[in-house]
C-alpha positions as CSV (number, residue, x, y, z in Angstrom):
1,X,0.0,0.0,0.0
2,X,1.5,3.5,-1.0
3,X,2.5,6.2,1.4
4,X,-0.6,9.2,2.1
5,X,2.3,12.5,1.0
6,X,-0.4,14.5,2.0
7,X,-0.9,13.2,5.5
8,X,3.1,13.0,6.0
9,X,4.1,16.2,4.2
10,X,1.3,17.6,6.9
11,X,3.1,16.0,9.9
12,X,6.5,17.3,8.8
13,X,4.7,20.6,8.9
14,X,4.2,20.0,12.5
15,X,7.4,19.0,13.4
16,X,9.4,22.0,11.6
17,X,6.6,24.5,13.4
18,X,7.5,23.1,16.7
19,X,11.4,22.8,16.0
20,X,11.2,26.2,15.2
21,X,9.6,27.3,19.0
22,X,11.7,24.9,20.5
23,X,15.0,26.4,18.8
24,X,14.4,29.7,20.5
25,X,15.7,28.3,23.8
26,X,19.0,26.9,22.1
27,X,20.0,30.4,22.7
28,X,18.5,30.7,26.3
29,X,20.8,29.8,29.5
30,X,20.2,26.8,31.0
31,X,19.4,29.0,34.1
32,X,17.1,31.1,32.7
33,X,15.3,28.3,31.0
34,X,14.6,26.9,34.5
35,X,13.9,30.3,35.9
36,X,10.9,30.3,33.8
37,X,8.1,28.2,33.9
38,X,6.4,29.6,30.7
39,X,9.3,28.7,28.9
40,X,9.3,25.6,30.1
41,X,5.5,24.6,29.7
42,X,6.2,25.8,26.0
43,X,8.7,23.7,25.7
44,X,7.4,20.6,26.6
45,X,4.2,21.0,24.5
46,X,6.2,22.2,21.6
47,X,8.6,18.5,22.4
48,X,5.4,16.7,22.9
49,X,4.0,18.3,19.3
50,X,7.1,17.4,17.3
51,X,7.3,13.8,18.8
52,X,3.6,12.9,18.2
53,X,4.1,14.1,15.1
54,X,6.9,11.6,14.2
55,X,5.3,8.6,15.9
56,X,2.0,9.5,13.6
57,X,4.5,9.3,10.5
58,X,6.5,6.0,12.1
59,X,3.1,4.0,12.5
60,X,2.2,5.2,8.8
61,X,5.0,4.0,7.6
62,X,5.2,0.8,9.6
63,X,1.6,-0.2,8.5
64,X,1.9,1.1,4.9
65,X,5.6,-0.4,4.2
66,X,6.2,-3.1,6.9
67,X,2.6,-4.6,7.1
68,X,3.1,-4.2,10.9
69,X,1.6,-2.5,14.0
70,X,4.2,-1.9,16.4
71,X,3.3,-2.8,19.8
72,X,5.0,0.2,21.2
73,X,6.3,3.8,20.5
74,X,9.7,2.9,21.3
75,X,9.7,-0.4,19.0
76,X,8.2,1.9,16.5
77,X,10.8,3.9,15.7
78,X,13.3,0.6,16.1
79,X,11.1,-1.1,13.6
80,X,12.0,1.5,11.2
81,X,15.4,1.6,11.4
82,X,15.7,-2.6,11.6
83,X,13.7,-2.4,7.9
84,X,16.4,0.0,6.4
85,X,13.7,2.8,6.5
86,X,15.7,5.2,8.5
87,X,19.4,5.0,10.4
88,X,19.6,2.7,12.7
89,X,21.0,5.1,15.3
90,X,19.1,7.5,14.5
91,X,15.8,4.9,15.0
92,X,18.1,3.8,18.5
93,X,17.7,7.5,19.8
94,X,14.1,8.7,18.6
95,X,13.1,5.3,20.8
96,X,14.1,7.0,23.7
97,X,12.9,10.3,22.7
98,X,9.6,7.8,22.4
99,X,10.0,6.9,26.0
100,X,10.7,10.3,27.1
101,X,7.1,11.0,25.5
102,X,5.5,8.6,27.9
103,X,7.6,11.0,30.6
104,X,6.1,14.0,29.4
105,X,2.5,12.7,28.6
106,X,1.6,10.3,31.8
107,X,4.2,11.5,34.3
108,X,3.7,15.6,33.8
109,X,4.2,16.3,37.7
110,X,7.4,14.9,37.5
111,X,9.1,16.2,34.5
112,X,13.3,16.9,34.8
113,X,13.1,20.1,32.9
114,X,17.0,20.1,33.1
115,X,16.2,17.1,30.7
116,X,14.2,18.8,28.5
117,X,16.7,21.7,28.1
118,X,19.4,19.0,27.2
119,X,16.8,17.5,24.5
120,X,16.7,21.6,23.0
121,X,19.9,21.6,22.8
122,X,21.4,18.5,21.6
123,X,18.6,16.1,20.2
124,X,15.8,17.7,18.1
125,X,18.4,17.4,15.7
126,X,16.9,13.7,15.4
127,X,13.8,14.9,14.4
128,X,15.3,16.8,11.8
129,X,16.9,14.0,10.5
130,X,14.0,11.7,10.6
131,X,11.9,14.0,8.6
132,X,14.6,14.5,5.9
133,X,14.9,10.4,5.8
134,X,11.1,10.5,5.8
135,X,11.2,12.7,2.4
136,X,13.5,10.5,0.8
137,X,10.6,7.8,0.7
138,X,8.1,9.9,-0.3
């Protein structure tokens, strides 16, 4: 079954929106990032936005070119990168950013902000790179 563009192209939308809000604190001090709690409530929504927005593509692309449901967010990203979809590492450390998800959704009175900084500022590149390894299927 072929991919839906339309449906993906509008996901990558989502996830280059949110990059772009989350981008503005790569230039914010880790102090004044936890100083503010606006910042910080943006932030994660913006991280929860962008990451829902790649597990929407990853289980579109798992059903449509794998035949397969994974049974979690974390193995859907792994599923990806075990069919040659998408780098492997790259698959390895959007799994986490999968189980960091669960963090941010089911345990939201407990969030390490200090951890969501260091995603800002070193790992939304991943998302990045899984939507320009995304486009190269389309």
């Amino acid at each position: 079954m072929k991919l839906d563009d339309d449906r993906i192209r509008a996901k990558l939308q989502d996830i280059s929106r949110a990059l772009m809000r989350l981008e503005r604190f790569q230039e914010t001090s880790k102090g004044d990032f936890l100083s503010d709690e606006d910042s910080q409530d943006i932030a994660r929504s913006r991280l929860l936005t962008a990451i829902e927005a790649a597990l929407n593509i990853c289980y579109h692309i798992n059903a449509r070119m794998m035949k397969r449901v994974p049974e979690d967010y974390a193995e859907c990203f792994r599923s990806l990168g075990e069919g040659h979809l998408i780098d492997r590492g790259l698959a390895a450390r959007l799994s986490q950013m999968a189980q960091f998800r669960n963090r941010l959704v089911h345990l939201y009175w407990d969030i390490d902000y200090g951890q969501v900084y260091d995603i800002i500022q070193h790992d939304i590149k991943d998302l990045k790179d899984f939507s320009n390894q995304v486009l190269r299927l389309l």
